[in-house]
N, C-alpha and C positions, 0 to 999 in steps of 0.2 A: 757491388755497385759500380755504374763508372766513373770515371777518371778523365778528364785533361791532366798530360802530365807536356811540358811547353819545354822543346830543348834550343837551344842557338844553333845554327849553321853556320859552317866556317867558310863557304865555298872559295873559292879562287877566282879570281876577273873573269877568266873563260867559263867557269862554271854560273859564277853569278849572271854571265849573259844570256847561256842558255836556260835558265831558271826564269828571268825577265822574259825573253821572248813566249817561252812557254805559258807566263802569266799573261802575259797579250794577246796571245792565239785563245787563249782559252775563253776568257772575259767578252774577246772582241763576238765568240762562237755563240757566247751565251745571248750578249745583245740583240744577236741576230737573230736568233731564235727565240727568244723573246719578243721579238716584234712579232716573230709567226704564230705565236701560243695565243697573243692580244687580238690578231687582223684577225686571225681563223678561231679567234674562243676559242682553242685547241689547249688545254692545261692540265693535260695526263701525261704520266709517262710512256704509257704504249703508244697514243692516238702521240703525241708528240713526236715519236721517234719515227713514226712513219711521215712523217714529214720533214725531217728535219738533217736524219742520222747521214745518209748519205752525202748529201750537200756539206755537211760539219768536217765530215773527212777529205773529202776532195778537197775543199777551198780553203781549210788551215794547217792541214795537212796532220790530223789529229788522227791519233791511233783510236782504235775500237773500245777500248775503256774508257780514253778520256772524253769519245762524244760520246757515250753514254752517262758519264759521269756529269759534262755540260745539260745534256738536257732534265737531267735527274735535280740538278741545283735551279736550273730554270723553275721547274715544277715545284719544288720546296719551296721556293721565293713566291710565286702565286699561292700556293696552299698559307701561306707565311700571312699573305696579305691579305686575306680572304678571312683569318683568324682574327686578324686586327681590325678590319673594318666590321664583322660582326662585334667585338666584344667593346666598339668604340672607342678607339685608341687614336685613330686619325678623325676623332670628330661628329658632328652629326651630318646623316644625309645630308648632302647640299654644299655643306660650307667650302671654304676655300679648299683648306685641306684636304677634304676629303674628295673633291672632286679632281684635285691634281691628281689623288693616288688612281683612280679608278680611269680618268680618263688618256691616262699614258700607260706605256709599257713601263715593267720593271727594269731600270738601268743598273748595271754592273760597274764598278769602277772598272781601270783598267788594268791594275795591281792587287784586285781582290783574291781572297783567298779559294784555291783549286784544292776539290778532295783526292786522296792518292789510296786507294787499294791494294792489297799483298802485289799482285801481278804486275803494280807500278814504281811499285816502293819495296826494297829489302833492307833489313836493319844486319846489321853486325856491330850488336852492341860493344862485345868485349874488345873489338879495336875502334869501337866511336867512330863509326863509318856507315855510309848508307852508300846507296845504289838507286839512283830516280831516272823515272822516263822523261825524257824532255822530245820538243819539237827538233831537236837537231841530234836526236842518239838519247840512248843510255851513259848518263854520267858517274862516272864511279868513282868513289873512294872519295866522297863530300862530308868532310870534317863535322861533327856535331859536339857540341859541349853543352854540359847543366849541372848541377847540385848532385850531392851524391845518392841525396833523398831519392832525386826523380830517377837518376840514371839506375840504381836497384827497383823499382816500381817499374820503371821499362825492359826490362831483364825478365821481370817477374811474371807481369800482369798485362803486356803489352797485346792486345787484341781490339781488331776491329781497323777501321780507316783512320788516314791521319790527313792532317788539312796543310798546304804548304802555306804561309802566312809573310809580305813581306812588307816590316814597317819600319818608317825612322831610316832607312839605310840598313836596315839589318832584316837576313833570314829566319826563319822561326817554322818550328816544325810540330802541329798540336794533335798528337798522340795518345789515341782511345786506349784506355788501359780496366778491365775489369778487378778491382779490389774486393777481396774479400770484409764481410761486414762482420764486426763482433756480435754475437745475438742478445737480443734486446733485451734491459732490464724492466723487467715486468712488474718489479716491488720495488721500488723508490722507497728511501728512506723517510723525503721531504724534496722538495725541489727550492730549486735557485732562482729567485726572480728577477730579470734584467730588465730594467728602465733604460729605455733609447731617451737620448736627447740632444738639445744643439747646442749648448753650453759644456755639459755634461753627455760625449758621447754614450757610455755606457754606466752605471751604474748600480750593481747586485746587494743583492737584499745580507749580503755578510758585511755590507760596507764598505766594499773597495769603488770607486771611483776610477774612470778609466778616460784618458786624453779629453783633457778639460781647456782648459782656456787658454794655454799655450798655445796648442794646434791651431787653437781660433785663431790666434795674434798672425797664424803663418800662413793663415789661408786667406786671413784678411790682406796682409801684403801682399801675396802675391797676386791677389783681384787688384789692387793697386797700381802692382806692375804692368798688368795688363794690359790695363787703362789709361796707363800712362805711354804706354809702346803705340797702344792702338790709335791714339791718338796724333801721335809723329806721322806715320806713314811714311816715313824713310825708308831706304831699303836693307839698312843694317838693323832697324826698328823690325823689321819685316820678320831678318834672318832670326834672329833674338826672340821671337815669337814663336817661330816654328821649332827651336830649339827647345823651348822652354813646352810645347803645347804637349798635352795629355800629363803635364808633371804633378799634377793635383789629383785627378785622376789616378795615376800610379802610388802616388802616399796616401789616400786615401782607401785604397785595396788594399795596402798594404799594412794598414791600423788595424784595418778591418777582420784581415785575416789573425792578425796578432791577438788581436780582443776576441776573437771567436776562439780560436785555438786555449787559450787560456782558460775563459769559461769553461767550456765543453770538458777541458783537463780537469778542472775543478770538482765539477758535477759528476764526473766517472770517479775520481776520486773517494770524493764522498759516498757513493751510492744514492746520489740523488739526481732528479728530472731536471729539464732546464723551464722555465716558465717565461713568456714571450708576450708585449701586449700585437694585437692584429690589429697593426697601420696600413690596411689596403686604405687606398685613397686619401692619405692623409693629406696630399698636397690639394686637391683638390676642397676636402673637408674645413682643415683651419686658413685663416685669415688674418693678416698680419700686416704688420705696416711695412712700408718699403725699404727701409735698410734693412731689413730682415731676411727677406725674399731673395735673396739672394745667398746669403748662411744656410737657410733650411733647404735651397734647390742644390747645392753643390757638395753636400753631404749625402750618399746613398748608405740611407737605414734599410731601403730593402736588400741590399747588398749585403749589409749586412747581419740581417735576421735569414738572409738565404746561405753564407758560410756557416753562421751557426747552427742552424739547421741542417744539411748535407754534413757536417765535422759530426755532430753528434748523430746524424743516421748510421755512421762508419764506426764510432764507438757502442751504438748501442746503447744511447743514455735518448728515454724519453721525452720528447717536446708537446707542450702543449698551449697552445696562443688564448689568453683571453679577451674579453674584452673591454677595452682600455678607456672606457666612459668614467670619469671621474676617479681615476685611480692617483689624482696628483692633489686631489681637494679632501678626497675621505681621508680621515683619521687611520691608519694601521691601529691603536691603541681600541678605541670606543667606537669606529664606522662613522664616526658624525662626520655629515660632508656638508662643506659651505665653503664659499668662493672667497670670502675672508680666511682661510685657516692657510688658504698661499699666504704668506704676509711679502713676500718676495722670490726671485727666483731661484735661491738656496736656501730660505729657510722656510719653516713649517709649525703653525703655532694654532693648537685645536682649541676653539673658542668651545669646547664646551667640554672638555676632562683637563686641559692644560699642556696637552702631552705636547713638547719639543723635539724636533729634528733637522735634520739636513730632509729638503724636501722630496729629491730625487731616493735617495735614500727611503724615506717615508712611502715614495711610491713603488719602489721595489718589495717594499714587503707586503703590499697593496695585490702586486700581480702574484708573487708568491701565494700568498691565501686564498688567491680568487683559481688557482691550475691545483694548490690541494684541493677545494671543495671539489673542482672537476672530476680529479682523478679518481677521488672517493665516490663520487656516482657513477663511476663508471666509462669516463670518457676515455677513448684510446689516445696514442701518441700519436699525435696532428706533423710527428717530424716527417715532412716528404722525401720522395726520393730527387735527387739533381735534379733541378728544373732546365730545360733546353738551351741552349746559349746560341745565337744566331752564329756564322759567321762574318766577317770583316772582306763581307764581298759585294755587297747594293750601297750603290751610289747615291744619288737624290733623293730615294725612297729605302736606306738602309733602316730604320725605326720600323719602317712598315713592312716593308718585305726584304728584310735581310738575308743572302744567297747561300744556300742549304739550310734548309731547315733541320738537317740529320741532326739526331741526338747527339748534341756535347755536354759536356759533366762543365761544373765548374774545374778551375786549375788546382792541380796537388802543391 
């Protein structure tokens, strides 16, 4: 299966210049041709490059891979966009949204992320050194560092393109790596069932509980803080912002992967499946009051029902999603379901056998029994392979057509 495996870059001032230039030539080539992909409906990669390739080279002074490379991210970013406004992600025909996406070009920031292929990139891993093309020369001996985890995975398993990535002030280097998969446990013991929620982010049918209302207190704060900065508009208000931005974000991936890794460890352990409720659209589905709305948008459960899922494709421990219609109201004991038997939102009291619990608890063994009946008739393991990850290269319209659509894994 593959892999993102994400290492740091050490460069040096002069290196980090020609790195920036590079990311500007390339970005600025993209724009450009992206105007001509939109004027001319032209949004293939062959009929593209005949229009385009020449002109990219001469005026940014781009070698033969990287305008190929530019117009191949252009094309992804259209096919990207073309995928989202079919599956209605930018809206219905008409609306505002959706008319800005269709009626401009795709924009590129202008420090987005450039793919790099073997003939533009060499690794030497065992001295932590690369070798990159840049607009001003080949730069060599550009310091990389990471975990010991990734730097063996990249030793190992390192194939395919890697994306140069520059954010925060810092280099970053994201590195297709093909891993080997354990093969799949066909005979589950029993399975695991985990209840997502906003109180209670995880919750498994053995009864462990997983980052509860602590987190909440820290995420509550810092929407707080936020609000309280955004509100200044100062300029030290300003810096404090952007110092602090994506930090929720990052601890939240970072929960995410931790509670996925554990489960997943669990359920190999054991010899049993993992069992999963299927919250597509949930934002869209429930309805909630307005201090809520904002707890349940800044948590990404798809995030992480998608670690859990890719962690257990790589173990070989089967997944199967059900579906999560009243799996917080039935009884686990006797099935009786009634809207009374919530009596709040940590406990759970069946008006009709008496049976008691922790609620979230009560609905983990809800999903649990509903992925054995599955399995028992027959259903396969719904765990997917990595689903696509854009890169951090469209500007105005990154949701929509985020630049390269190439297949990336999530991060090891």
């Amino acid at each position: 299966m593959k892999l993102v495996v994400q290492v740091k870059l050490l460069p040096t001032p002069e290196q980090a210049a020609a790195l920036e230039a590079t990311l500007h030539a390339c970005n600025d080539a993209a724009n450009w041709a992206s105007k001509v992909a939109f004027e001319k409906d032209v949004k293939r990669n062959f009929a593209l490059h005949e229009h385009t390739y020449a002109v990219i080279k001469a005026r940014w002074n781009l070698g033969a891979e990287a305008a190929q490379h530019v117009i191949k991210k252009v094309c992804d970013a259209y096919t990207t966009l073309k995928a989202n406004l079919r599956a209605g992600n930018l809206g219905r025909p008409g609306s505002k949204r959706y008319r800005r996406a269709v009626e401009n070009p795709v924009n590129f920031c202008t420090q987005g992320a450039q793919p790099y292929d073997d003939r533009m990139l060499s690794w030497q891993t065992d001295r932590r050194r690369i070798s990159i093309w840049t607009i001003a020369g080949r730069v060599k001996d550009v310091a990389f560092t990471g975990s010991p985890e990734q730097l063996a995975a990249l030793a190992l398993y390192r194939k395919g393109e890697s994306d140069l990535v520059y954010r925060d002030g810092m280099w970053f280097l994201n590195a297709t790596c093909e891993v080997p998969e354990a093969p799949l446990n066909t005979e589950p013991v029993d399975f695991l069932g985990v209840d997502l929620g906003i109180v209670n982010i995880a919750t498994t049918s053995d009864g462990e509980i997983m980052a509860g209302r602590a987190l909440n207190r820290i995420r509550a704060r810092e929407r707080g803080l936020r609000a309280r900065l955004e509100s200044k508009k100062t300029p030290s208000a300003k810096r404090r912002l952007k110092k602090r931005r994506r930090k929720e974000a990052r601890r939240a991936k970072d929960i995410n992967h931790k509670i996925a890794k554990h489960v997943v460890a669990e359920a190999e352990r054991t010899g049993r499946g993992i069992a999963l409720e299927d919250l597509t659209g949930i934002r869209e589905r429930v309805r909630l009051r307005k201090p809520q709305r904002a707890t349940q948008s800044s948590w990404s459960f798809a995030q992480l029902g998608a670690f859990i899922a890719y962690k257990a494709h790589r173990a070989g421990v089967p997944v199967v999603y059900v579906d999560p219609a009243y799996t917080s109201r039935a009884c686990a004991e006797c099935g009786h379901i009634d809207k009374a038997n919530r009596v709040s939102q940590s406990r759970f009291v069946c008006r009709s056998c008496g049976f008691v619990d922790h609620a979230d608890r009560n609905g983990s063994h809800n999903i649990r029994a509903r992925a054995w009946e599955l399995w028992r008739r027959g259903a396969p393991s719904t765990a997917p392979a990595p689903p696509p990850k854009p890169r951090d290269g469209a500007g105005r319209k990154r949701s929509a057509a985020a630049s390269g659509a190439r297949c990336a894994s999530p991060s090891l």
